[in-house]
TIKOLZA-213472 format. One record per residue: residue in three letters; residue number from 1; x, y, z of N, C-alpha, C, O in turn. Coordinates in steps of 0.05 Angstrom, whole numbers, plus 5000, padded with zeros to 4 digits. Atoms other than C-alpha are relative to their C-alpha. Layout:
REM residues N
[r 'ALA' NUM [X Y Z] [X Y Z] [X Y Z] [X Y Z]],
...
***
This chain:
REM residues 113
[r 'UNK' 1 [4988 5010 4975] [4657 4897 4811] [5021 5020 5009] [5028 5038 4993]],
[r 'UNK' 2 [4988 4989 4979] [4702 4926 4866] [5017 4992 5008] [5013 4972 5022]],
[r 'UNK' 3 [4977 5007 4988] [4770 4919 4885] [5019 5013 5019] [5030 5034 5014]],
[r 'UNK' 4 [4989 4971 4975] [4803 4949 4947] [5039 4975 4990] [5043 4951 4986]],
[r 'UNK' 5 [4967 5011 4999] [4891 4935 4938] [5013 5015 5016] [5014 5040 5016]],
[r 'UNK' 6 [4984 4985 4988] [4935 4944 4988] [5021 4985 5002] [5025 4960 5003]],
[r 'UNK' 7 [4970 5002 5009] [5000 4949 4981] [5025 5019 5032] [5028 5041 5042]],
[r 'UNK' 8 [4984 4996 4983] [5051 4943 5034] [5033 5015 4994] [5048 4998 4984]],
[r 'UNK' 9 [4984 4985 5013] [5110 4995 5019] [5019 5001 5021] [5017 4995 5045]],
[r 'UNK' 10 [4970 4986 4969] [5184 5024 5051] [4992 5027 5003] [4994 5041 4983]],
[r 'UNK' 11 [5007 4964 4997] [5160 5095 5075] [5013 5017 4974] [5001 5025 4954]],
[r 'UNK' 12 [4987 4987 5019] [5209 5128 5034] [4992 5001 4965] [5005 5012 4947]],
[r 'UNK' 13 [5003 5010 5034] [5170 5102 4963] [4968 5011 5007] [4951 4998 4994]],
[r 'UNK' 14 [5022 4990 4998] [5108 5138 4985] [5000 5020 4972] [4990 5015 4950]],
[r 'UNK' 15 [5010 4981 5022] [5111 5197 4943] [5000 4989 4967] [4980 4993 4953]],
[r 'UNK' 16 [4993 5020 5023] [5138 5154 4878] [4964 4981 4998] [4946 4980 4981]],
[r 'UNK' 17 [5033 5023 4987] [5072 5105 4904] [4980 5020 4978] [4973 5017 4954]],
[r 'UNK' 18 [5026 4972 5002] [5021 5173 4900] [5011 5008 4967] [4996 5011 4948]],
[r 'UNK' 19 [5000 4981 5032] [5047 5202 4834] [4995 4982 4980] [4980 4990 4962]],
[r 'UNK' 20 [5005 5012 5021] [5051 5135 4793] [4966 4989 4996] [4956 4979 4976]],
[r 'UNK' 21 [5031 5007 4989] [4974 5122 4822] [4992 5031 4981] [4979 5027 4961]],
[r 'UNK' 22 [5015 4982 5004] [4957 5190 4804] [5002 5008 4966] [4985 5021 4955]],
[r 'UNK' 23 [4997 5004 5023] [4989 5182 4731] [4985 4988 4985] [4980 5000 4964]],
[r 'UNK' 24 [5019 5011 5007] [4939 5128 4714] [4971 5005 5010] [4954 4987 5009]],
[r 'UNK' 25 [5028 4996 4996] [4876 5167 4740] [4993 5002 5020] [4973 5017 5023]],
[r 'UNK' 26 [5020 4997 4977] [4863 5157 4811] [5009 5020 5012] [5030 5032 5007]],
[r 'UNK' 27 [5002 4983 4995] [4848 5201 4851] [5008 4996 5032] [5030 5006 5039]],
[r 'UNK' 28 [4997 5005 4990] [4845 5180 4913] [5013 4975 5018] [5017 4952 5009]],
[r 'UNK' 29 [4974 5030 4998] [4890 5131 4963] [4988 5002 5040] [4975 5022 5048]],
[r 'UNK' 30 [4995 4996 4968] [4888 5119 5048] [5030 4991 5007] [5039 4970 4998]],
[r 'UNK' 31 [4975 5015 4988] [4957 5113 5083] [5001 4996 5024] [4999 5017 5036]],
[r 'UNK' 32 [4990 5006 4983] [4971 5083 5141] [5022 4990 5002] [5033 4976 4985]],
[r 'UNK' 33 [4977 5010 4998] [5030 5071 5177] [5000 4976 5019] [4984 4973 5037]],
[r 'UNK' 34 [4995 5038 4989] [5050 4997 5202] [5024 5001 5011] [5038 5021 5010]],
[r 'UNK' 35 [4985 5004 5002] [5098 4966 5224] [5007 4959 4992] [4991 4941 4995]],
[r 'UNK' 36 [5000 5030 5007] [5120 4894 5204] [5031 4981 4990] [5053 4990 4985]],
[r 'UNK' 37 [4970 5012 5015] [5173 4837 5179] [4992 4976 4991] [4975 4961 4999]],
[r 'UNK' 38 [5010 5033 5012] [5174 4780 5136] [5030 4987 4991] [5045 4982 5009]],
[r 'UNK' 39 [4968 5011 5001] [5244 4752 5103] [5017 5023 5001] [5041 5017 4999]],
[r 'UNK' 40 [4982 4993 4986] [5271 4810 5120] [5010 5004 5026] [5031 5015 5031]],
[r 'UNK' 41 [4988 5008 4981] [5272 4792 5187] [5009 5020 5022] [5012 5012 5045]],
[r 'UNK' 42 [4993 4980 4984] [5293 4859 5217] [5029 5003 5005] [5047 4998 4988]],
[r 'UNK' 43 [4967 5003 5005] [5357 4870 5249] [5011 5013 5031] [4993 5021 5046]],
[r 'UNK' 44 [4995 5005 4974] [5398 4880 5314] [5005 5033 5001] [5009 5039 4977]],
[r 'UNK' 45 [4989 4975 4990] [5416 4961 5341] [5012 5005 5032] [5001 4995 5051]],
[r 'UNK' 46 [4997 5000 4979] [5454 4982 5397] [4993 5029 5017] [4994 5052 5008]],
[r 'UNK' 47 [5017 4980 4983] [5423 5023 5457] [5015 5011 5024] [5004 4998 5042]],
[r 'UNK' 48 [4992 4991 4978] [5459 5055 5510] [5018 4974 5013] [5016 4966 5036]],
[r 'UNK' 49 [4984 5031 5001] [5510 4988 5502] [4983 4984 5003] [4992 4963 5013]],
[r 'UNK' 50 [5018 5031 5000] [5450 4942 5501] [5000 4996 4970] [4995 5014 4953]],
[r 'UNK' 51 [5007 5007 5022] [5451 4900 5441] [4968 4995 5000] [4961 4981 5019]],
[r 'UNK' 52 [5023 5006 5012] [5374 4898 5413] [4989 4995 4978] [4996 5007 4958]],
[r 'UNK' 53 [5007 5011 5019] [5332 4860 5373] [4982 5021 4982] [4971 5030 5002]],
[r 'UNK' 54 [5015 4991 5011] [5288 4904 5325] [4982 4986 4977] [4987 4995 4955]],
[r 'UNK' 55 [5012 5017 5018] [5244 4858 5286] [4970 5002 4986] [4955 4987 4973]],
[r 'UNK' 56 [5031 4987 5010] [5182 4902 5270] [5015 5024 4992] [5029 5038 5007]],
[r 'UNK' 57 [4986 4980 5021] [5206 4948 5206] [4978 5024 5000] [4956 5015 4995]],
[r 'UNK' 58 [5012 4976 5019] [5173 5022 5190] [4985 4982 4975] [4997 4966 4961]],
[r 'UNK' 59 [5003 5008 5033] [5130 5002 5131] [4968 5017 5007] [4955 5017 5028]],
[r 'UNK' 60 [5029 4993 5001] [5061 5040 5109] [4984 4984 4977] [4996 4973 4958]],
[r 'UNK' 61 [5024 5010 5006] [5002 5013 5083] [4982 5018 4981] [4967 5035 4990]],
[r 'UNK' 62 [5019 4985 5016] [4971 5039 5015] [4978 4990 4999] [4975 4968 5007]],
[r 'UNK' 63 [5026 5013 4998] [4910 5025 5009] [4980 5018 4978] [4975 5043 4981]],
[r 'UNK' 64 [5014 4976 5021] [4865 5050 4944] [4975 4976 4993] [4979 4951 4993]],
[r 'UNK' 65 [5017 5018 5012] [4796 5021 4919] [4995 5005 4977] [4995 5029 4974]],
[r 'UNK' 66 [5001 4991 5024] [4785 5019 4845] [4975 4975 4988] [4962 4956 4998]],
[r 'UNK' 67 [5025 5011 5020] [4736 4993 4790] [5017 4967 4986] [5041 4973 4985]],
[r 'UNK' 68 [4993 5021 5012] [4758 4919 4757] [5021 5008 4980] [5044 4998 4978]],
[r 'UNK' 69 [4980 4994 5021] [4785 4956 4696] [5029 5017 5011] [5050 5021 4998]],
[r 'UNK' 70 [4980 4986 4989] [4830 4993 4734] [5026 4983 5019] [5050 4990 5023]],
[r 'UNK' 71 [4979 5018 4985] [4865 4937 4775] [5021 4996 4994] [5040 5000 5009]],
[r 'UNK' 72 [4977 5005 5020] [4914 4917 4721] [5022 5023 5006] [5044 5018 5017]],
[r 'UNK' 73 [4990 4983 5001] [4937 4991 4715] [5009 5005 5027] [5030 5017 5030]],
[r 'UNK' 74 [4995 4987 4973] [4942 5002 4786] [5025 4983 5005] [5048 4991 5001]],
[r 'UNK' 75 [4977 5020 5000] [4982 4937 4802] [5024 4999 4985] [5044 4986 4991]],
[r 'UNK' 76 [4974 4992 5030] [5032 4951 4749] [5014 5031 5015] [5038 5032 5018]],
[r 'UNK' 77 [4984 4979 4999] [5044 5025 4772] [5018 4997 5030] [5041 5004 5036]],
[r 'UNK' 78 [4978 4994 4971] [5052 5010 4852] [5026 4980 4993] [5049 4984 5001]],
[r 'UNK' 79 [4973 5019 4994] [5097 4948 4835] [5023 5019 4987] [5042 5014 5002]],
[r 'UNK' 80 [4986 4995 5012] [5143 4993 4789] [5008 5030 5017] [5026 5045 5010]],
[r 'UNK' 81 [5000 4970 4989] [5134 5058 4837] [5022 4988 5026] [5044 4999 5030]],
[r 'UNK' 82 [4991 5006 4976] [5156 5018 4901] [5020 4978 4995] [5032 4967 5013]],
[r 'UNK' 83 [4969 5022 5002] [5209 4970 4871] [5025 5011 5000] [5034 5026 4983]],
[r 'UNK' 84 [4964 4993 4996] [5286 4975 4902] [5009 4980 4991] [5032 4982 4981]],
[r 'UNK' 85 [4981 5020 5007] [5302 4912 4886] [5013 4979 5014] [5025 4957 5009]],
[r 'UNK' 86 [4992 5004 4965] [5318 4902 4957] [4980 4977 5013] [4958 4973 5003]],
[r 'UNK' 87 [5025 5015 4997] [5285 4846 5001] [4992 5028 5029] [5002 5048 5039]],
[r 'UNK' 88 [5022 4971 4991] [5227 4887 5040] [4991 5020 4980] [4985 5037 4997]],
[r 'UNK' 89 [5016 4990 5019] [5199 4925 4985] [4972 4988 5003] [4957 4999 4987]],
[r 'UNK' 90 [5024 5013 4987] [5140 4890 5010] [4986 4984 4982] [4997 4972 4964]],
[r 'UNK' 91 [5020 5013 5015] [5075 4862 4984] [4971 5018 4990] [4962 5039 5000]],
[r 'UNK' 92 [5025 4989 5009] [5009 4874 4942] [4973 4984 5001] [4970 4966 4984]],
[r 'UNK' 93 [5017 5022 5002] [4941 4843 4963] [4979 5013 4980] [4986 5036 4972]],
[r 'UNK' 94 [5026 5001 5014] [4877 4847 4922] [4974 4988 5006] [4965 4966 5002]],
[r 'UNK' 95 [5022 5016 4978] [4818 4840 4961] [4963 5006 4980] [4961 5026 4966]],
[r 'UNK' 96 [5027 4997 5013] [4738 4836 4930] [4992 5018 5016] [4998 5014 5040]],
[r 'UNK' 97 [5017 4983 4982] [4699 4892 4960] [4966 4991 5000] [4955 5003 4981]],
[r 'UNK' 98 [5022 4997 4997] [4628 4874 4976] [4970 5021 4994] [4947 5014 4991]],
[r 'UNK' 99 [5018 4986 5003] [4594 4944 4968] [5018 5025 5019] [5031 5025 5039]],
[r 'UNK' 100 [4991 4974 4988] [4611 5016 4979] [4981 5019 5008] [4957 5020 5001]],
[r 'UNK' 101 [5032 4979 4991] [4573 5074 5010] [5026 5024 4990] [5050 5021 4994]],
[r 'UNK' 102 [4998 4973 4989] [4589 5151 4996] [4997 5014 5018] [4979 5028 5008]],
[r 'UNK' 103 [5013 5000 4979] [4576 5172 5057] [4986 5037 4992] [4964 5043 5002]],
[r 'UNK' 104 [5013 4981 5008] [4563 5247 5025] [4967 4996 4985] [4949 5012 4988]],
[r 'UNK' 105 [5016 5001 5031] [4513 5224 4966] [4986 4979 5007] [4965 4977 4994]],
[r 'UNK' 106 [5010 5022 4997] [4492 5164 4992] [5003 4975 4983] [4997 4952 4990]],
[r 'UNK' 107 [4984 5016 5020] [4524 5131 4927] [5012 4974 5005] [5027 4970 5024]],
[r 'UNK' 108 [4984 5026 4990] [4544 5059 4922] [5013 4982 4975] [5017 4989 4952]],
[r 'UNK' 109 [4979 5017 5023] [4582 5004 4884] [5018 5017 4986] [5031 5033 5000]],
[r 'UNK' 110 [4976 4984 5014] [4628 5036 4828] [4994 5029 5006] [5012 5045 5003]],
[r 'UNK' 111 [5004 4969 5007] [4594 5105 4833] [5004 5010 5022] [4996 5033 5024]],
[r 'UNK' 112 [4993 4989 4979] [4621 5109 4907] [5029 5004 4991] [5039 5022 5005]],
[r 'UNK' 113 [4979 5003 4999] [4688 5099 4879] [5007 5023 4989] [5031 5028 4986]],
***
């Protein structure tokens, strides 16, 4: 089986992210960048004397697919790569993947991974 995890991060814990991933084996990752808020809620700035609300934070989006045995290891390195301690440090989902293609090889299930 197939597990795609993505893991909602503070920009700044990217590289920390990629090295502790790449410590336990993988190889590959996708990033996108987001933006979002949850109890941290965001926060007010001022603009040319306008007070403004800013309530959608910077945050990117790791995103890596891995083999079953690998989940454990993975989950363990982003939480310990991307932890401040801080609230926003985000979240980690764990989603079932259905079936993968290589799109080179034509390769599927684990041997796309």
């Amino acid at each position: 089986m197939v597990k795609k995890i993505e893991a909602i991060i503070k920009p700044f814990k990217l590289d920390d992210v990629k090295e502790a991933l790449q410590e336990i084996g993988l190889q590959g990752m996708t990033v996108v960048e987001a933006k979002g808020f949850g109890r941290q809620k965001g926060h007010t700035e001022l603009y040319r004397g306008a007070e403004y609300v800013v309530d959608f934070l910077p945050k990117l989006k790791v995103e890596v697919v891995v083999g079953d045995e690998q989940v454990e290891a993975a989950l363990e390195a982003i939480q310990k790569a991307a932890k401040t301690g801080k609230i926003g440090d985000g979240k980690i989902f764990v989603l079932d993947v259905s079936n993968v293609v290589r799109i080179r090889t034509g390769e599927t299930g684990a041997a796309a991974v």
